[in-house]
MIDOSE-1310 file (N, C-alpha, C; in nm, 2 decimals, decimal comma, always signed):
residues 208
xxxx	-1,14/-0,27/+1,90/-1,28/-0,31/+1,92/-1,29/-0,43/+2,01; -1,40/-0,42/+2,12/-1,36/-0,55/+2,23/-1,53/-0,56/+2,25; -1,60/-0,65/+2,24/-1,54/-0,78/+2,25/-1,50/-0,80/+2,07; -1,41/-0,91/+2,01/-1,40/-0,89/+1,87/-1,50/-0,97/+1,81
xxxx	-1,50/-0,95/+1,67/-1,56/-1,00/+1,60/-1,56/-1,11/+1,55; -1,61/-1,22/+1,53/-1,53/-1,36/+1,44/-1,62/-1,37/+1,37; -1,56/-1,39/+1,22/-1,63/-1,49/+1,14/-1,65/-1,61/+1,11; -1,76/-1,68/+1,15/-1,75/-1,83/+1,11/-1,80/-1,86/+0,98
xxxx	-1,89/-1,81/+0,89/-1,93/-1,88/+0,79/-1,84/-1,91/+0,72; -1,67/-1,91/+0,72/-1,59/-1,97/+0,59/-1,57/-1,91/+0,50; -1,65/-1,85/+0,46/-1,62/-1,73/+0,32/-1,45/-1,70/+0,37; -1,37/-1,66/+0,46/-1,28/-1,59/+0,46/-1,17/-1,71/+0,42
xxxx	-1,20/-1,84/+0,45/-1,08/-1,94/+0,55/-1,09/-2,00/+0,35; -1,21/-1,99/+0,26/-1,23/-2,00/+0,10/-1,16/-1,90/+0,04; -1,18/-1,82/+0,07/-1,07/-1,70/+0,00/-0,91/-1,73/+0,03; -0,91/-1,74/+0,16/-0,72/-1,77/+0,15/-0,71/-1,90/+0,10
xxxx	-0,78/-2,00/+0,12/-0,72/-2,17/+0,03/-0,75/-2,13/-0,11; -0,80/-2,09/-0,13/-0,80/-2,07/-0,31/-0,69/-1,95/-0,35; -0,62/-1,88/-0,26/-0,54/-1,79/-0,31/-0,47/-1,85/-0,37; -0,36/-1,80/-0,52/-0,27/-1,89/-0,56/-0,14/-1,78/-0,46
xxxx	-0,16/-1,68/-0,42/-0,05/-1,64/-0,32/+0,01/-1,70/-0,19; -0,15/-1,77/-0,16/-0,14/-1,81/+0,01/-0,06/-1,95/-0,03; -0,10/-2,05/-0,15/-0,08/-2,15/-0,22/+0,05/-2,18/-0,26; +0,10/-2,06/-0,36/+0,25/-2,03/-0,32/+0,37/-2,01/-0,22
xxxx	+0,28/-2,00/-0,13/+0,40/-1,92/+0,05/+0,38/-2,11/+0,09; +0,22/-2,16/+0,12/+0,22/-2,26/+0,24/+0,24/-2,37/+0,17; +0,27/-2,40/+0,04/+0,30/-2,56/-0,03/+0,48/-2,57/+0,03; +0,53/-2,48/-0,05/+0,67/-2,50/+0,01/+0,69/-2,48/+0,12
xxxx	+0,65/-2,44/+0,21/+0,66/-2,48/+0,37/+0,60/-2,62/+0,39; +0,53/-2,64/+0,38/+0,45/-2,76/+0,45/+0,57/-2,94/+0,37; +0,64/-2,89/+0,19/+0,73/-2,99/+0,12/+0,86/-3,01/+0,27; +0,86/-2,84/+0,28/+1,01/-2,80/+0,34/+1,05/-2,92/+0,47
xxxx	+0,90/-2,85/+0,56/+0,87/-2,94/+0,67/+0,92/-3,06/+0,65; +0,82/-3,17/+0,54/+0,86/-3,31/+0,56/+1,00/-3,32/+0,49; +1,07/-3,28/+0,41/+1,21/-3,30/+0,38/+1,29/-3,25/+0,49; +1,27/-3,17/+0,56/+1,36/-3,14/+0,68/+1,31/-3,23/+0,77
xxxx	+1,19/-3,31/+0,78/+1,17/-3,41/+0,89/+1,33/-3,50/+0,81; +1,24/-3,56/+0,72/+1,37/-3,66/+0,68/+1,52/-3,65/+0,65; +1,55/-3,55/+0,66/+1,69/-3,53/+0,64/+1,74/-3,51/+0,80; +1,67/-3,50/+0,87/+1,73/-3,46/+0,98/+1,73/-3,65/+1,06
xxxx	+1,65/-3,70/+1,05/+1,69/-3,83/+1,09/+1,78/-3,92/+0,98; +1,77/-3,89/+0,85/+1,87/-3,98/+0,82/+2,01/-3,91/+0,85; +2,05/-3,78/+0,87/+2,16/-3,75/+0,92/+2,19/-3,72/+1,07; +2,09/-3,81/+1,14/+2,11/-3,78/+1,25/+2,14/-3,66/+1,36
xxxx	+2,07/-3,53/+1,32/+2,14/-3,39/+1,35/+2,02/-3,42/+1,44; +2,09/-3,34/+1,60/+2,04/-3,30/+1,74/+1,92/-3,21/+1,70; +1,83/-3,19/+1,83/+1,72/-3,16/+1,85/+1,75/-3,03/+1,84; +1,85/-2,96/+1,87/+1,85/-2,83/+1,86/+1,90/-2,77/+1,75
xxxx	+1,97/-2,83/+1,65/+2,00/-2,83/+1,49/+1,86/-2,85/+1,44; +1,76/-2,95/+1,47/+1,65/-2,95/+1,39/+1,52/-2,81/+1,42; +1,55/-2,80/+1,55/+1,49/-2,64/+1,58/+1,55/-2,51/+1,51; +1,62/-2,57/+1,51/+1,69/-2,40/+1,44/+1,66/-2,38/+1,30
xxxx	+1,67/-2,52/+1,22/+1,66/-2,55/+1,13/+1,49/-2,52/+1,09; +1,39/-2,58/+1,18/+1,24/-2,51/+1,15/+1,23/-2,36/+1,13; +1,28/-2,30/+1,23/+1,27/-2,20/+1,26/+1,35/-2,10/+1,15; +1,44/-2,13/+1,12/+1,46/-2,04/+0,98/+1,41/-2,06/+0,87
xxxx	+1,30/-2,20/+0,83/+1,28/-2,22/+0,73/+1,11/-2,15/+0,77; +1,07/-2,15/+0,86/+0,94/-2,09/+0,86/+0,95/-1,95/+0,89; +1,03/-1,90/+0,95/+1,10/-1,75/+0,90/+1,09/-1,69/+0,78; +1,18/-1,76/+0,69/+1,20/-1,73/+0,55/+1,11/-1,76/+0,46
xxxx	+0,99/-1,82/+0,48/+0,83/-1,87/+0,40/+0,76/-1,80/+0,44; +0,74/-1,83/+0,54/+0,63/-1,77/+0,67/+0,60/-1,63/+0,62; +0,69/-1,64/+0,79/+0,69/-1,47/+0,88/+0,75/-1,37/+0,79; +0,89/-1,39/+0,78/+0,94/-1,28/+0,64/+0,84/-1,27/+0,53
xxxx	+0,81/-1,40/+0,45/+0,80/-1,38/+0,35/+0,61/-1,37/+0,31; +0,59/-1,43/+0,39/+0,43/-1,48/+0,38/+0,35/-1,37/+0,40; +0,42/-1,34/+0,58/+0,33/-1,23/+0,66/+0,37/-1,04/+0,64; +0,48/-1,05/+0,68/+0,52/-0,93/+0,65/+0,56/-0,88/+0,50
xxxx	+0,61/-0,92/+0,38/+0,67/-0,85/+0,23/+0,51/-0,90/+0,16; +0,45/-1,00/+0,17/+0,34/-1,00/+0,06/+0,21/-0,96/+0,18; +0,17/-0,94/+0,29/+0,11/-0,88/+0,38/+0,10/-0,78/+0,37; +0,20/-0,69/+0,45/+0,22/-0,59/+0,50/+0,32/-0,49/+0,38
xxxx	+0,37/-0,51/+0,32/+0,43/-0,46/+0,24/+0,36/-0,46/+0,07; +0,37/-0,57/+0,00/+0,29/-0,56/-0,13/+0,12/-0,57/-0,11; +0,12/-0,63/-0,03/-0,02/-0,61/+0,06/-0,11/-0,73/-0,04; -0,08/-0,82/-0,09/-0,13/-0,93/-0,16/-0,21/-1,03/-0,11
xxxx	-0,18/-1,05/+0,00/-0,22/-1,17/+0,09/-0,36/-1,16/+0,13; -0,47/-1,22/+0,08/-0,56/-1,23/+0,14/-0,57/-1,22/+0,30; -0,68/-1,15/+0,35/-0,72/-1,14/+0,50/-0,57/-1,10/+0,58; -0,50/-1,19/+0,57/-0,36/-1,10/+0,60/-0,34/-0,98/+0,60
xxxx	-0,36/-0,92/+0,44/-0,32/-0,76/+0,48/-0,44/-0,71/+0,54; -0,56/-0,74/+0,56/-0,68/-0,68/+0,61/-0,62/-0,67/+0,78; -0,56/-0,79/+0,78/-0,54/-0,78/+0,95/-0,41/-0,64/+0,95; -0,35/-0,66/+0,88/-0,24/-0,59/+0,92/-0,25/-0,42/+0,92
xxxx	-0,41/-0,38/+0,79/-0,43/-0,22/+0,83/-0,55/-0,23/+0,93; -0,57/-0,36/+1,00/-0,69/-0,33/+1,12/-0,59/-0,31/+1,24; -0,46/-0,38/+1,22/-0,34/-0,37/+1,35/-0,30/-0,23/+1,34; -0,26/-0,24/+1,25/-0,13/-0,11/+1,25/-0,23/+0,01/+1,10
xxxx	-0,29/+0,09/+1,13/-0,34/+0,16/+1,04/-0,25/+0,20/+0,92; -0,18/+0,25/+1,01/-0,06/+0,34/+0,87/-0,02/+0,20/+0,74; -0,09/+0,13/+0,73/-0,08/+0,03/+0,63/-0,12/+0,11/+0,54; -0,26/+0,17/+0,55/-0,38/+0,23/+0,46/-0,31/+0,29/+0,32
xxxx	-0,18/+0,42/+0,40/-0,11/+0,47/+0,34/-0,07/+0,41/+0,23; -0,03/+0,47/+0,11/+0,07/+0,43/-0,02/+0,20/+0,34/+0,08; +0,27/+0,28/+0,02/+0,44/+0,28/+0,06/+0,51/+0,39/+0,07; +0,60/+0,39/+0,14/+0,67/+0,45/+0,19/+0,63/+0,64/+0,22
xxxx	+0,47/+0,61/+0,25/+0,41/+0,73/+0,34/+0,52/+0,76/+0,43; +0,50/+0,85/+0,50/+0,59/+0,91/+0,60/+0,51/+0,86/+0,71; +0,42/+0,82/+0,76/+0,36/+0,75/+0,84/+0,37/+0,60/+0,86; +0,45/+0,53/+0,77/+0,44/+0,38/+0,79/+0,59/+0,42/+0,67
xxxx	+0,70/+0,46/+0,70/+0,78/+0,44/+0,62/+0,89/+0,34/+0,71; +0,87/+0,40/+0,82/+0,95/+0,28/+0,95/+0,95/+0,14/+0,90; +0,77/+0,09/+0,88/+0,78/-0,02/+0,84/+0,81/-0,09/+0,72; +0,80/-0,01/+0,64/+0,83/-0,05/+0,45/+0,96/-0,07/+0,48
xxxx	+1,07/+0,00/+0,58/+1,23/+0,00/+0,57/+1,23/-0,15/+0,64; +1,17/-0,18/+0,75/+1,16/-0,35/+0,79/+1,19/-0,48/+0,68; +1,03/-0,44/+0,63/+0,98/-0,51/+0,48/+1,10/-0,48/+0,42; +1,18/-0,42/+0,38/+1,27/-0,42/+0,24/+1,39/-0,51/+0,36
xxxx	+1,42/-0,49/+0,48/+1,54/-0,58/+0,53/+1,51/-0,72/+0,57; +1,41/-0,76/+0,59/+1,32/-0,90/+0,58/+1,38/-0,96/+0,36; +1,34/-0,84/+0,30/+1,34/-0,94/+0,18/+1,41/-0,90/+0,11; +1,56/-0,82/+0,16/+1,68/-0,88/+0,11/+1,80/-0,89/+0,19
xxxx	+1,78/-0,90/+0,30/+1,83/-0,92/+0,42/+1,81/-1,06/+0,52; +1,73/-1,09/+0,54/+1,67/-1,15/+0,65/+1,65/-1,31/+0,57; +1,56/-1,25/+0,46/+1,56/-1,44/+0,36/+1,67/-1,47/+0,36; +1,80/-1,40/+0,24/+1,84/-1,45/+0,20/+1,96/-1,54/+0,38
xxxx	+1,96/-1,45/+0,47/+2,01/-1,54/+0,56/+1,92/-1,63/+0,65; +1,87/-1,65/+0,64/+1,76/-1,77/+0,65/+1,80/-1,89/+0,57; +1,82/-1,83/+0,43/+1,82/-1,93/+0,35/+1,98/-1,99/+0,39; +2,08/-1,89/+0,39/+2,21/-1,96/+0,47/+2,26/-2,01/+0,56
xxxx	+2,13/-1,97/+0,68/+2,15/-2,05/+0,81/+2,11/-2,18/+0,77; +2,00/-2,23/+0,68/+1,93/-2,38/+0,64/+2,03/-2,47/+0,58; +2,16/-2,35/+0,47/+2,26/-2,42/+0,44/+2,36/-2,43/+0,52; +2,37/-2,38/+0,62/+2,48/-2,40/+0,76/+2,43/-2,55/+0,86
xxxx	+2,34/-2,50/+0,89/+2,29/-2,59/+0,96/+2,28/-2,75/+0,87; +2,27/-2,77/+0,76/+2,24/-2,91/+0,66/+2,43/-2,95/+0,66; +2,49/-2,86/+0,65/+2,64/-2,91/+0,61/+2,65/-2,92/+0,74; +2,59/-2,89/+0,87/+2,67/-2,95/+1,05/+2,79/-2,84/+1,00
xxxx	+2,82/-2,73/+0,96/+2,94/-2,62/+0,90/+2,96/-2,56/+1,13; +3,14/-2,59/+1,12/+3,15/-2,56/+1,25/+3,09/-2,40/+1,30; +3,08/-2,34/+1,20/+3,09/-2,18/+1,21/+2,91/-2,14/+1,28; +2,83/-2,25/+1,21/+2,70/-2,20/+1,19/+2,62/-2,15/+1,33
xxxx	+2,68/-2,18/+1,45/+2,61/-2,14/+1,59/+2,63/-1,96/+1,53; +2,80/-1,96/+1,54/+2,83/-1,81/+1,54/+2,75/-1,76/+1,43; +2,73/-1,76/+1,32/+2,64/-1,72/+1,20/+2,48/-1,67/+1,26; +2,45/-1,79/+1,33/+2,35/-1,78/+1,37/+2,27/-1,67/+1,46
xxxx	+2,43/-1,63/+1,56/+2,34/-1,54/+1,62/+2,36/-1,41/+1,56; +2,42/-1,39/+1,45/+2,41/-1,27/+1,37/+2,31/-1,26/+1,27; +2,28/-1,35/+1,23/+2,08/-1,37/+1,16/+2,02/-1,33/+1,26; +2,00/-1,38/+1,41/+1,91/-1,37/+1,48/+1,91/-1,23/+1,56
xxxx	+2,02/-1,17/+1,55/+2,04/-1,02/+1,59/+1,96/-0,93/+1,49; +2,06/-1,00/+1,38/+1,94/-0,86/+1,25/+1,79/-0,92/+1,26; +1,73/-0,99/+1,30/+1,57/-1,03/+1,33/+1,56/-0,89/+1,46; +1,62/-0,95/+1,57/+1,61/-0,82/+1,68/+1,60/-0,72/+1,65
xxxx	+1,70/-0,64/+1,58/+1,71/-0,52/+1,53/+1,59/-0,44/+1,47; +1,51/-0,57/+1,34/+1,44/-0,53/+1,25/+1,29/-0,55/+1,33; +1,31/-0,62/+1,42/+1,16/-0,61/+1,53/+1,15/-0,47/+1,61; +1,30/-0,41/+1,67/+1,24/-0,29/+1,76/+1,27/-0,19/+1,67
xxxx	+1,29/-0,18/+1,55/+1,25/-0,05/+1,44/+1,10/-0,08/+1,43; +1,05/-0,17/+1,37/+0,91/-0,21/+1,37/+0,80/-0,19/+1,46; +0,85/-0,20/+1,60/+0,70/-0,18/+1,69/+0,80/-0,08/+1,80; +0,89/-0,02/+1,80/+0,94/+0,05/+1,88/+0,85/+0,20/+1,88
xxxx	+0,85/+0,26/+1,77/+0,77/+0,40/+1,73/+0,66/+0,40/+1,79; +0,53/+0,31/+1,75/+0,43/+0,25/+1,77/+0,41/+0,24/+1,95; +0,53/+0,22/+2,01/+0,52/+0,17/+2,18/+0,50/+0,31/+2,23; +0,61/+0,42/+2,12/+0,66/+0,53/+2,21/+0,53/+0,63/+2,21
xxxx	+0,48/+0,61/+2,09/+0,38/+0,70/+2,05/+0,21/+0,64/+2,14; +0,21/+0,56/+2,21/+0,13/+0,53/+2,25/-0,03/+0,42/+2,15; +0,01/+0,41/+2,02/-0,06/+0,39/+1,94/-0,10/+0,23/+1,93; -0,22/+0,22/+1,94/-0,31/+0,10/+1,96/-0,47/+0,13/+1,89
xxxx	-0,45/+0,07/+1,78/-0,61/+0,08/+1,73/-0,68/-0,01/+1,76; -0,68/-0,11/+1,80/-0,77/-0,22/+1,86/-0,63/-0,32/+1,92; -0,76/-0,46/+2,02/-0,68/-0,56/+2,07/-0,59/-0,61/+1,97; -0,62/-0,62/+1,80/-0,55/-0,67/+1,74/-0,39/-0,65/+1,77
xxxx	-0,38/-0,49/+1,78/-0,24/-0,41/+1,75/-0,18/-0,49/+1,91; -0,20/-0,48/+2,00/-0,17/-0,56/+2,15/-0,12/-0,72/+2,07; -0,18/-0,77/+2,05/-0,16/-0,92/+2,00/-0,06/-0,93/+1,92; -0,09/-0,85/+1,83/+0,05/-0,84/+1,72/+0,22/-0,79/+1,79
xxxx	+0,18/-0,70/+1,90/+0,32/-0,68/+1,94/+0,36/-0,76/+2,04; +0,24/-0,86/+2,14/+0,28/-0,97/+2,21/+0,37/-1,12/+2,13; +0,30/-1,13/+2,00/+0,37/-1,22/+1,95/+0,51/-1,22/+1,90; +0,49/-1,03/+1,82/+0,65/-1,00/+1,76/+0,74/-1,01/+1,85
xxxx	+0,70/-0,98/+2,05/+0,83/-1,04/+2,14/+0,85/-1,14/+2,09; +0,82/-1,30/+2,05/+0,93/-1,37/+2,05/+1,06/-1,34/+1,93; +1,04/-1,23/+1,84/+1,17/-1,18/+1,74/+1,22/-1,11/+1,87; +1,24/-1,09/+1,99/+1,29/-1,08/+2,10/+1,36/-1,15/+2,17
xxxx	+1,29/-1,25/+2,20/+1,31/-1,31/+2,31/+1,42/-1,39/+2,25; +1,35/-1,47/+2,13/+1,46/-1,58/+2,03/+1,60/-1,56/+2,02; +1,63/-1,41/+2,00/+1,75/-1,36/+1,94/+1,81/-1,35/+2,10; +1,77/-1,35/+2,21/+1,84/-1,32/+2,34/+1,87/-1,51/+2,36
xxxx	+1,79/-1,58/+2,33/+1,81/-1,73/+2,39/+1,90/-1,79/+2,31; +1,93/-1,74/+2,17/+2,00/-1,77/+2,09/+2,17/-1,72/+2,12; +2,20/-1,62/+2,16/+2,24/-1,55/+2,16/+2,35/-1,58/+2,33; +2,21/-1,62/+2,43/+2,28/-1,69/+2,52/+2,37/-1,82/+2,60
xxxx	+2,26/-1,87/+2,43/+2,28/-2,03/+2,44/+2,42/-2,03/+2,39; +2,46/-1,97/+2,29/+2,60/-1,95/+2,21/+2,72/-1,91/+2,28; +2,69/-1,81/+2,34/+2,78/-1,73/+2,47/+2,84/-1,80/+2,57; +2,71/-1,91/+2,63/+2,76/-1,99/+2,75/+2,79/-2,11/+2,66
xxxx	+2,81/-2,18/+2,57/+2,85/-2,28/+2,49/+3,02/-2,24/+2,49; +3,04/-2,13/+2,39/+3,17/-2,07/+2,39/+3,23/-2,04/+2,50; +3,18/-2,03/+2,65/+3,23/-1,99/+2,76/+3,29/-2,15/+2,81; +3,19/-2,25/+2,86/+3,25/-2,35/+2,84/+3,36/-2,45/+2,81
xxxx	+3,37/-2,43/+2,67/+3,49/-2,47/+2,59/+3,58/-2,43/+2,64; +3,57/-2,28/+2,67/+3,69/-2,20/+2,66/+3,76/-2,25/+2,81; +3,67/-2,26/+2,90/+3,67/-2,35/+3,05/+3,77/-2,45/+3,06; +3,70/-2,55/+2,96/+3,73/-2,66/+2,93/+3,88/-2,69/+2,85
xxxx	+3,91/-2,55/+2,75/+4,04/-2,58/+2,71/+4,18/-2,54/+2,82; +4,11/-2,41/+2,93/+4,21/-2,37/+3,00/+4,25/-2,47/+3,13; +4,15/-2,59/+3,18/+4,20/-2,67/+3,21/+4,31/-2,76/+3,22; +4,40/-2,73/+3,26/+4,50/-2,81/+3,29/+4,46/-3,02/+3,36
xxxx	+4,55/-3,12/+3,28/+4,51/-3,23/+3,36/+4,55/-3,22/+3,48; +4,65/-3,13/+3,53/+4,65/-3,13/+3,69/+4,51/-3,06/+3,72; +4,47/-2,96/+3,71/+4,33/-2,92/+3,74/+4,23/-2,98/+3,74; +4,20/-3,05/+3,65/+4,14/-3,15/+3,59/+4,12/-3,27/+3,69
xxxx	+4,27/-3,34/+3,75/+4,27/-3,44/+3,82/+4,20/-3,38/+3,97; +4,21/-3,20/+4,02/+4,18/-3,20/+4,15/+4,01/-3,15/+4,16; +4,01/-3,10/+4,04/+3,85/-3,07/+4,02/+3,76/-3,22/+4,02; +3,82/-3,31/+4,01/+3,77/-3,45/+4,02/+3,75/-3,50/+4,13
């Protein structure tokens, strides 16, 4: 439907602050937030430990847990799940319809797959653990994975119910993009080193 619709009188934006669902997902994000603010300057961890560090903890609240398993999956979420059978119809269906069963298999790897390493990358990342780059990009691969099962069908089949459905697979690129920057940033980090240890100080002295 174009042009869209908006509602402004608030009735909707009253229904999700009074949810005790929505209440449940966005208090522990928003605690998470300022305790990862502060932990991260009193232990002085780099800008790119503290990103990584957001980014799995709003992962695992959020997007796994918030938007897709109590959204799209238990379908609980105020206005949320409304958006998600105005996106993607086959929501309408029971679970694991044959028409949206693609995605219920997502939803189940998001929430017992996907959190619980979220939750291990947040404890990798807090211990500075030497391993946690490499960990990392294997959380962020099964994100990849679990994004083009998700909107791959959907691409091939041509299927688009409104701008919403467009918008929703514009954003799900960054479970795309993320996992490739991740992924590359690691690779050329390891390449480096590896540079760096095959260096000889005679090489060393003439590369100088």
């Amino acid at each position: 439907m174009w042009p869209p619709t908006l509602d402004f009188s608030g009735d909707q934006a009253v229904r999700v602050i009074s949810s005790p669902v929505w209440l449940a997902t966005v208090l522990p994000i928003l605690l998470g937030l300022l305790v990862l603010r502060s932990f991260v300057r009193r232990k002085g961890l780099s800008l790119q430990d503290h990103g990584s560090m957001v980014w799995w903890l709003m992962n695992m609240l959020w997007f796994h847990t918030g938007c897709d398993v109590l959204s799209g999956y238990l379908q609980v979420m105020p206005i949320l799940t409304e958006l998600y059978t105005r996106m993607t119809p086959s929501h309408s269906h029971s679970r694991w319809h044959e028409a949206r069963s693609h995605l219920d298999a997502v939803y189940l790897l998001e929430a017992f797959i996907e959190v619980p390493l979220c939750a291990w990358m947040l404890v990798l990342f807090a211990r500075q653990d030497p391993g946690r780059h490499v960990a990392e990009v294997f959380a962020a691969t099964v994100q990849f994975t679990g994004t083009v099962i998700y909107y791959v069908p959907g691409l091939v089949k041509m299927e688009a119910a409104c701008w919403l459905s467009h918008l929703d697979r514009l954003c799900g690129s960054v479970w795309i993009l993320f996992p490739i920057m991740i992924f590359w940033r690691t690779f050329d980090a390891a390449r480096r080193q590896g540079f760096d240890k095959a260096m000889t100080p005679e090489k060393k002295s003439k590369a100088a």
